[in-house]
C-alpha positions in Angstrom: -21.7 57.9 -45.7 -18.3 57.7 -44.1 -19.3 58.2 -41.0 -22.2 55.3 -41.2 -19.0 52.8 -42.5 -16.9 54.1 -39.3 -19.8 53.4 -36.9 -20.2 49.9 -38.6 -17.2 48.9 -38.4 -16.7 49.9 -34.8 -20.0 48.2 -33.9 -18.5 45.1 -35.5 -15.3 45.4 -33.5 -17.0 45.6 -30.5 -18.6 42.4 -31.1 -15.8 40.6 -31.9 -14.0 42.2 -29.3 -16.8 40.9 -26.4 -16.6 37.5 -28.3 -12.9 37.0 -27.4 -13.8 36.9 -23.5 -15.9 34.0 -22.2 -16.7 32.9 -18.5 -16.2 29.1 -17.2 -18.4 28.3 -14.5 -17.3 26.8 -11.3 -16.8 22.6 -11.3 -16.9 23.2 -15.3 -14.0 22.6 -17.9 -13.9 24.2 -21.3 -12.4 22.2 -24.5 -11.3 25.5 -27.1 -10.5 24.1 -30.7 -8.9 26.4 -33.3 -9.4 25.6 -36.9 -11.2 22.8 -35.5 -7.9 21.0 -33.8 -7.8 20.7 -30.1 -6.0 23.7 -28.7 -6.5 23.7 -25.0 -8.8 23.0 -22.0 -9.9 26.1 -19.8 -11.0 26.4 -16.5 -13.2 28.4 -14.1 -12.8 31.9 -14.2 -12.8 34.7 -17.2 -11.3 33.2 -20.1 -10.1 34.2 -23.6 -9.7 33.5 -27.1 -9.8 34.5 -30.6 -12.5 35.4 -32.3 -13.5 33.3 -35.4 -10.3 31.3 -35.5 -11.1 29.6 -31.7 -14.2 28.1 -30.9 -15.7 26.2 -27.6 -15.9 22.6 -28.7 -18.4 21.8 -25.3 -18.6 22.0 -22.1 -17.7 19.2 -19.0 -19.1 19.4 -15.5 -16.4 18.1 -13.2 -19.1 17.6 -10.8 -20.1 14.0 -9.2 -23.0 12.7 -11.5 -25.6 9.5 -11.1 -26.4 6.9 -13.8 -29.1 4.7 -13.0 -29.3 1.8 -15.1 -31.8 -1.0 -15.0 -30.9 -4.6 -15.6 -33.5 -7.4 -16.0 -31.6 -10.9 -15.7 -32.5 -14.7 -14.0 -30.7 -15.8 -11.6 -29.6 -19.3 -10.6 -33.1 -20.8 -9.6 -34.3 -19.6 -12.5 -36.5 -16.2 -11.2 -36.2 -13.5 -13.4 -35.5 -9.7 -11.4 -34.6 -6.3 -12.3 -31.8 -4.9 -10.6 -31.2 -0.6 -10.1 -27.7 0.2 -10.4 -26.8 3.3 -9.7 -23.2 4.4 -10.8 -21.9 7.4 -9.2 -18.7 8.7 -11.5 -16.5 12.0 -12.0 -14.7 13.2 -15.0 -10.8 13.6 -14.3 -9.5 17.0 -14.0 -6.5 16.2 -15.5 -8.1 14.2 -18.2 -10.7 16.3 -19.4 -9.3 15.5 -23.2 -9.4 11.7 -22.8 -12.9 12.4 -21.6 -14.2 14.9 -24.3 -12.6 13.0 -27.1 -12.1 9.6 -26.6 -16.3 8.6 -25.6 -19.4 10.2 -27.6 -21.6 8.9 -25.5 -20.1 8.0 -22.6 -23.5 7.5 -20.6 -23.6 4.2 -22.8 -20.4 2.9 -22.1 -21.2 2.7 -19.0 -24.8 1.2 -19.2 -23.2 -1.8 -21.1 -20.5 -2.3 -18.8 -23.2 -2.7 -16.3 -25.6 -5.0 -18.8 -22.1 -7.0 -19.0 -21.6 -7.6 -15.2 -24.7 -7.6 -13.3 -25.7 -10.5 -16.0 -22.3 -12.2 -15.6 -22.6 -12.3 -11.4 -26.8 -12.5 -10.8 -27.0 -16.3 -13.0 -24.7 -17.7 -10.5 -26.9 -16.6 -7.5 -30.3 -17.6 -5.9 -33.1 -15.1 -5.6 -32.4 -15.0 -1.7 -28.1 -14.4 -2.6 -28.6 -11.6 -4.5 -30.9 -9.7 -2.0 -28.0 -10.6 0.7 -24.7 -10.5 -1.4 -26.1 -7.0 -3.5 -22.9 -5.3 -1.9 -20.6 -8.1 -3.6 -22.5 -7.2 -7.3 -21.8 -2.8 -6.4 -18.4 -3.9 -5.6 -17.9 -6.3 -9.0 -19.5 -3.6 -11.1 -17.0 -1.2 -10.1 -14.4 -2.9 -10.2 -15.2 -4.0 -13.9 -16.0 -0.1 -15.1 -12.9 1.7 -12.9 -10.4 -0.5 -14.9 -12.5 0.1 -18.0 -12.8 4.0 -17.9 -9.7 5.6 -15.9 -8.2 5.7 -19.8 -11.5 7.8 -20.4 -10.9 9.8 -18.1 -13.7 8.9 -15.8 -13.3 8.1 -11.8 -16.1 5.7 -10.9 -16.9 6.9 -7.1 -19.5 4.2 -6.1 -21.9 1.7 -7.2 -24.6 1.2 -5.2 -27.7 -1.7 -6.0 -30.5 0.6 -4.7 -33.5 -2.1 -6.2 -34.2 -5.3 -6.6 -37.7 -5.7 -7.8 -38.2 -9.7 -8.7 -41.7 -10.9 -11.0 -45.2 -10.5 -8.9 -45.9 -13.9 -8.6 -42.4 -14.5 -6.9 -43.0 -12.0 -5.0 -46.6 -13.1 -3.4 -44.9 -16.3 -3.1 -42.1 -15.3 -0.9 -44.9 -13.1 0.9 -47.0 -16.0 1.7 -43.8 -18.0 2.9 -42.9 -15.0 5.2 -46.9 -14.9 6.8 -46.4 -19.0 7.0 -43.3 -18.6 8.6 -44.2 -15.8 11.1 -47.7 -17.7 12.3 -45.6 -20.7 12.8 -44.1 -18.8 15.4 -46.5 -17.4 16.5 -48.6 -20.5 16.7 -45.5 -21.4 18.6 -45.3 -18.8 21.3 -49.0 -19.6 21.9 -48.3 -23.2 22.5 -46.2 -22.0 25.2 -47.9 -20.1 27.0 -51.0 -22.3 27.0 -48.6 -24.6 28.6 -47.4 -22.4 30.9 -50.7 -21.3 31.9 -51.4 -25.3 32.5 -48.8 -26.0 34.6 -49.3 -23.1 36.7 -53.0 -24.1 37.2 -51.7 -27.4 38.3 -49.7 -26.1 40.7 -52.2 -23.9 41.9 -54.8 -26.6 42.1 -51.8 -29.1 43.8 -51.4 -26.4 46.7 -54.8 -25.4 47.0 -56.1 -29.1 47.9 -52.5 -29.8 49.8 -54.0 -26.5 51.8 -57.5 -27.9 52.2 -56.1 -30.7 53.2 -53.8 -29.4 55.8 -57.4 -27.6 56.8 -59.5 -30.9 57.1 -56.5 -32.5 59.1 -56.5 -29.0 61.2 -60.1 -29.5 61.8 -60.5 -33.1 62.3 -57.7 -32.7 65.5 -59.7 -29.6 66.9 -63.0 -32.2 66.7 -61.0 -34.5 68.2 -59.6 -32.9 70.9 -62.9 -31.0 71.4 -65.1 -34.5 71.9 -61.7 -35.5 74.2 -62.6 -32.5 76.4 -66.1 -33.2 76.3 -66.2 -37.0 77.4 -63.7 -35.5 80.4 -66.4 -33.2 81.3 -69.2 -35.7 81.3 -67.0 -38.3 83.3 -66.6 -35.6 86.3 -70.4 -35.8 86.6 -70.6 -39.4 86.7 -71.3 -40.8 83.1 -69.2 -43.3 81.7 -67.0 -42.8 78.9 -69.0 -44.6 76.7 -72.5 -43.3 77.2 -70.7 -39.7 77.2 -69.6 -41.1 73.7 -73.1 -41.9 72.6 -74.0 -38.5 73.8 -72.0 -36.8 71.4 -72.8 -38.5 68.5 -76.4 -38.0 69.3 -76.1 -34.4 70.0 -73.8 -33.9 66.6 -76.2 -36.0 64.9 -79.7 -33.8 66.0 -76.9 -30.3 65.1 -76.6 -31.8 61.7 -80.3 -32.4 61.2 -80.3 -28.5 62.4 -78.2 -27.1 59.3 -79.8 -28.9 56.7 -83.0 -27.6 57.8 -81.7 -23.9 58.0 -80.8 -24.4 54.0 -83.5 -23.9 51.4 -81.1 -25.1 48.6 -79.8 -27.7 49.9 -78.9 -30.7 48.2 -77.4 -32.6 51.0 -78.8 -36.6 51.6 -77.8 -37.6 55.4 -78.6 -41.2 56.3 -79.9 -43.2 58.3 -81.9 -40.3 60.4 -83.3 -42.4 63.0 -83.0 -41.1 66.5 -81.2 -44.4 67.6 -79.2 -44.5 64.7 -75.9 -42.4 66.5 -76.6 -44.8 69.2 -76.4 -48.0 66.5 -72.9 -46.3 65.2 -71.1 -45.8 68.2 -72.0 -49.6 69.3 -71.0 -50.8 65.8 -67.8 -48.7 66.3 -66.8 -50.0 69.7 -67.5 -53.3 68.7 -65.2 -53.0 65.4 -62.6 -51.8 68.1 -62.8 -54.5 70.2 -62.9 -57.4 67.2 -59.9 -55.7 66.2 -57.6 -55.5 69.6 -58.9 -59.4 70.3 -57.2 -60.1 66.5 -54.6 -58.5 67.6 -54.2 -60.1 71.5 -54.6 -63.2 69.4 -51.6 -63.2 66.6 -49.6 -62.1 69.9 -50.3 -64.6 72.1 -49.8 -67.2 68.8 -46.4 -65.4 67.8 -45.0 -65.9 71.6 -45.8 -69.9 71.5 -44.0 -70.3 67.9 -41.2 -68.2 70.1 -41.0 -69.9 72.8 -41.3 -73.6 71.4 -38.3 -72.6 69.1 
């Protein structure tokens, strides 16, 4: 029977024995109460205490952590949005107590600090203000919570506004305005180059008639100078300058008459298509010439009398 008592009590000294050594993880702070008083904060590492008379209150991660808190508020033009704030925060090492102690639920404090602020800065902003000045709301929100929980014993790292999700409607409405706004410009653009591709054709129609133009004109002094060749010719063998005239129009006329019965598809109406009728031109011609230099002789001879009377 002794024996049995000696081995149970040995087997309950063990225990206690293994009790009075604990391990703190790494990044993790201890709070040890004894009696239930606050007796001292442990670190990573092995660690001891008494048996029965100390106990672990809880355990702090001194680790960075992320609270993401959701705010639904209206902003100045009346559209109401929900905001994503996400608070990125560290417990103190040196003020593990204040952070242990002082806050129960320190996840909360923080969520209404965020509530307070975000409501307090998103009413005095349009919808469009608060997707470009987010930055300016992060930066108020920590401001607001560092003063408000360095005497916790919490470090507020960042704040970052990851979301901002206005109401459905608002959002197909700004939707549509975007699509409007981007097929104006479009619309635009096209404008432009339909007006480009005008005034290109232009110029490309200007210089293609300047060009057949510069080709008639080519043409017409090749004719010319041809026919001036010809009535030289004709003169060496004794006919006069204006029967070697009449000639040629007859001969061009007959050539004509030629090519337009070589075409099957022709729609092509040349008259008068007498024989006589290059004959009839050339007189009517010559006589329009000579009507025209007696005009002329005349006005001369009538401007020298006026000249020589005054």
């Amino acid at each position: 029977m002794g024996n049995y008592l000696l081995i149970f009590i040995a087997f309950i000294g063990l225990i206690i024995f293994f009790k009075a050594f604990f391990i703190v993880k790494q990044q993790t702070a201890v709070a040890v109460e004894r009696f239930g008083r606050f007796h001292s904060i442990r670190n990573s590492g092995l660690q001891m205490k008494i048996p029965v008379i100390d106990r672990i209150a809880g355990r702090l991660s001194l680790k960075i952590q992320q609270l993401d808190v959701i705010v639904e508020t209206k902003t100045l033009d009346d559209v109401f949005v929900k905001l994503k704030v996400s608070v990125q925060y560290v417990v103190i090492r040196e003020k593990v107590y204040e952070a242990f102690y002082k806050l129960e639920y320190p996840h909360d404090q923080i969520t209404s600090y965020v509530f307070d602020v975000v409501r307090a800065e998103v009413p005095k902003m349009k919808l469009d203000d608060v997707f470009v000045k987010k930055d300016d709301i992060a930066i108020a929100v920590k401001a607001e919570l560092q003063d408000a929980m360095l005497d916790y014993g919490f470090d507020i790292i960042k704040t970052l506004v990851t979301d901002i999700d206005p109401d459905a409607q608002v959002k197909e409405a700004m939707n549509r305005i975007n699509a409007s706004e981007r097929e104006k410009i479009a619309a635009q653009f096209e404008g432009d180059a339909q007006r480009i591709l005008i005034v290109e054709k232009a110029k490309a129609e200007a210089e293609s008639k300047r060009l057949q133009g510069q080709g008639i004109a080519d043409q017409r002094r090749e004719i010319a100078r041809g026919l001036e060749e010809s009535v030289e010719v004709l003169n060496k063998v004794g006919i006069n300058s204006q029967e070697a005239s009449a000639l040629i129009v007859v001969t061009q006329h007959y050539d004509t008459l030629q090519s337009i019965g070589e075409e099957t598809n022709t729609n092509l109406i040349l008259l008068p298509n007498s024989p006589q009728a290059g004959s009839d031109m050339l007189n009517n011609m010559v006589a329009s010439f000579t009507a025209s230099n007696q005009i002329g002789e005349a006005m001369k001879r009538k401007k020298d009398e006026l000249d020589s009377e005054a």
